[in-house]
C-alpha positions in Angstrom: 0.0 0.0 0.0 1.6 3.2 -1.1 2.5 6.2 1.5 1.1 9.4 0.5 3.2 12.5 -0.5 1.8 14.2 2.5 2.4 11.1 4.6 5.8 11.1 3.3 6.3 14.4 4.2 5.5 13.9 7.5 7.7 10.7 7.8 10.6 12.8 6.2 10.5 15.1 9.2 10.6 12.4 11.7 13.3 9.9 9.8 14.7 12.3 7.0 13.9 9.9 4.2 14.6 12.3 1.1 16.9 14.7 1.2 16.8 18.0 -0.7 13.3 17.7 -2.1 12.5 20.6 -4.5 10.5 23.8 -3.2 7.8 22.2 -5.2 7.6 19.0 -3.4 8.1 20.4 0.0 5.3 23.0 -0.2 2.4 21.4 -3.0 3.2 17.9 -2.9 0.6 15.8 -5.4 -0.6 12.1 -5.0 1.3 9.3 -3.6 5.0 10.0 -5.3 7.6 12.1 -5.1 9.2 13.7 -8.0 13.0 13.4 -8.2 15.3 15.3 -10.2 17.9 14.6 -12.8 21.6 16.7 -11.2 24.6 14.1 -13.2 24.6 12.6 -16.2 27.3 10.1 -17.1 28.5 7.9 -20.8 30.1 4.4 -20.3 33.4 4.4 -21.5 34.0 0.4 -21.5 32.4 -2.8 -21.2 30.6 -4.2 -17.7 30.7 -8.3 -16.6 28.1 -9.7 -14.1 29.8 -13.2 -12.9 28.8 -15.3 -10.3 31.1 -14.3 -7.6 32.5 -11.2 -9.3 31.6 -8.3 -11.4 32.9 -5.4 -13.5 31.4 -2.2 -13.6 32.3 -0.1 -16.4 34.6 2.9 -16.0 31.9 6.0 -16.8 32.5 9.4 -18.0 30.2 12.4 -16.3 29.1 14.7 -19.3 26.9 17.0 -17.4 26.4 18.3 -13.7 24.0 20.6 -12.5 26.5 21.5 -10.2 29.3 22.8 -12.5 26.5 24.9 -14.1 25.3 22.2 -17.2 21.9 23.1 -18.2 20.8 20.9 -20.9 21.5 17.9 -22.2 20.5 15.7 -25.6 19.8 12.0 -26.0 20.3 11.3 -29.5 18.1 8.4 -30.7 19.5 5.1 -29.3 21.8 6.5 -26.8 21.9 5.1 -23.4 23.3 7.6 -20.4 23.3 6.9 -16.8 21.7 9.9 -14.7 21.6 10.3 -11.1 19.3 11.9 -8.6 19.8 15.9 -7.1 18.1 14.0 -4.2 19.1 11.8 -1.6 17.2 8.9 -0.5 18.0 7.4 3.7 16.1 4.4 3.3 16.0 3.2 7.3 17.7 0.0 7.9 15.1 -1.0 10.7 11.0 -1.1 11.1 9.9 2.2 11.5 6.9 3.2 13.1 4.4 5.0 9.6 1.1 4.7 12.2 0.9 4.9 15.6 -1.8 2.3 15.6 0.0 -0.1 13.4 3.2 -2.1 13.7 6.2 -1.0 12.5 7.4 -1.7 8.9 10.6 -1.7 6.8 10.4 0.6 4.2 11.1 0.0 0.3 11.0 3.0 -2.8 9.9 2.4 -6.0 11.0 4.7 -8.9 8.7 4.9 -11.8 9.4 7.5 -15.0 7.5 10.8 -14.8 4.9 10.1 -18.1 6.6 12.8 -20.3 9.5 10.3 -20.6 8.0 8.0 -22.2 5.4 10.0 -24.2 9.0 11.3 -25.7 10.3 7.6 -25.8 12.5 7.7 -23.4 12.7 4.4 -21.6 14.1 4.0 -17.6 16.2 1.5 -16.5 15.5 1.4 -12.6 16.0 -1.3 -10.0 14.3 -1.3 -6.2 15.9 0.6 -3.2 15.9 -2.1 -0.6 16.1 -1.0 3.7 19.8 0.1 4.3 20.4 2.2 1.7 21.9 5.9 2.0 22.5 7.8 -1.5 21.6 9.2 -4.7 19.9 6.9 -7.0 21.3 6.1 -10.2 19.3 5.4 -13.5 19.3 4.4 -17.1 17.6 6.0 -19.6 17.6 5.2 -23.3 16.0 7.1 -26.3 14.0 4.1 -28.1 12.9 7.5 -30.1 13.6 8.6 -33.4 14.0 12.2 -32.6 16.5 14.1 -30.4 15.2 14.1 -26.7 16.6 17.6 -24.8 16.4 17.5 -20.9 17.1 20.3 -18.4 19.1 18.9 -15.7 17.3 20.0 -12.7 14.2 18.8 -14.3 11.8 16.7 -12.5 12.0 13.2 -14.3 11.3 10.3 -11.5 8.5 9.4 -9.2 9.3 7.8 -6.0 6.9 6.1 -4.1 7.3 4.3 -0.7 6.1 1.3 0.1 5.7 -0.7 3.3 7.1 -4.1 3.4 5.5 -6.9 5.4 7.7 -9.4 7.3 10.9 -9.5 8.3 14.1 -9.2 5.9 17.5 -10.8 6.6 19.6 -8.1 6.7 19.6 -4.7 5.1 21.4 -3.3 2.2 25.1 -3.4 2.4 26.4 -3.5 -1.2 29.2 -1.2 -3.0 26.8 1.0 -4.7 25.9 2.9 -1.1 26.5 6.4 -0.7 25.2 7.3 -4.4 27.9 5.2 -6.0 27.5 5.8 -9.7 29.8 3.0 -11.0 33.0 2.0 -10.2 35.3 1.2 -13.0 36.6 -2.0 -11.0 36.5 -5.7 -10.9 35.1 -6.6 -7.4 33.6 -9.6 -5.1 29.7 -9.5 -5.1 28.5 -9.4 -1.2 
């Protein structure tokens, strides 16, 4: 069952689940997401292995950042780009307490594409955010278009969504992409 914006809000202050929401989302939140914005946008530079015990993650070039002053960037038909969140997600590691009537829960986000994306054919490559994690979020997005797609960075392109999870989970998120980890370039043991 999702959490309302509103209800988010009000969890944010208690547990500071997302941090630096926009001005828009703080003050005239709408629904049950959150709308996350686009701040780094990044090219891989070589290829990526997924093994059993091991894995590769490509090295990755950063071609725009809202915070060395980038404004816009283009996705050219067929090009795939990495982008990562202005905002950053605290996802607790234990039950936390969403009623006061109602037993604690873990907590899990779910990122869907704002509708624009894909009414532009833009696809997004997302993944869920278990209990644990601290950091940006990192995305793919590909233009499946034929025409040019131009995106502002700053622009609100993801919806986050919170959802309770019922039961227990063995332990919570501990793996190398914490603390906004983009990608790392590096050959490394799986945990």
């Amino acid at each position: 069952m999702p959490i309302s914006a509103l209800k988010l809000l009000e969890l944010n202050e208690k547990y500071n689940l997302i941090e630096n929401l926009s001005e828009r989302e703080l003050l005239n939140p709408e629904g049950v997401g959150t709308d996350l914005r686009v701040g780094e946008v990044y090219k891989i530079i070589e290829p990526g292995f997924l093994g059993i015990d091991e894995r590769h993650t490509p090295a990755i070039k950063k071609v725009a950042d809202i915070n060395e002053g980038d404004k816009k960037v283009v996705l050219n038909p067929g090009a795939y780009v990495l982008v990562k969140t202005m905002e950053r997600l605290n996802v607790p590691a234990e039950k936390i307490s969403l009623e006061t009537w109602k037993a604690s829960r873990y907590l899990m986000p779910v990122v869907y594409p704002r509708s624009t994306l894909q009414r532009c054919g833009i696809a997004l490559f997302r993944t869920k955010t278990d209990p644990g994690y601290s950091g940006e979020l990192t995305f793919g997005l590909t233009n499946l278009g034929n025409q040019k797609f131009t995106f502002e960075l700053g622009a609100r392109m993801f919806n986050v969504v919170f959802e309770p999870v019922i039961g227990d989970i063995n332990r919570a998120y501990s793996g190398q992409h914490n603390q906004g980890r983009v990608s790392g370039g590096v050959t490394e043991f799986q945990n």
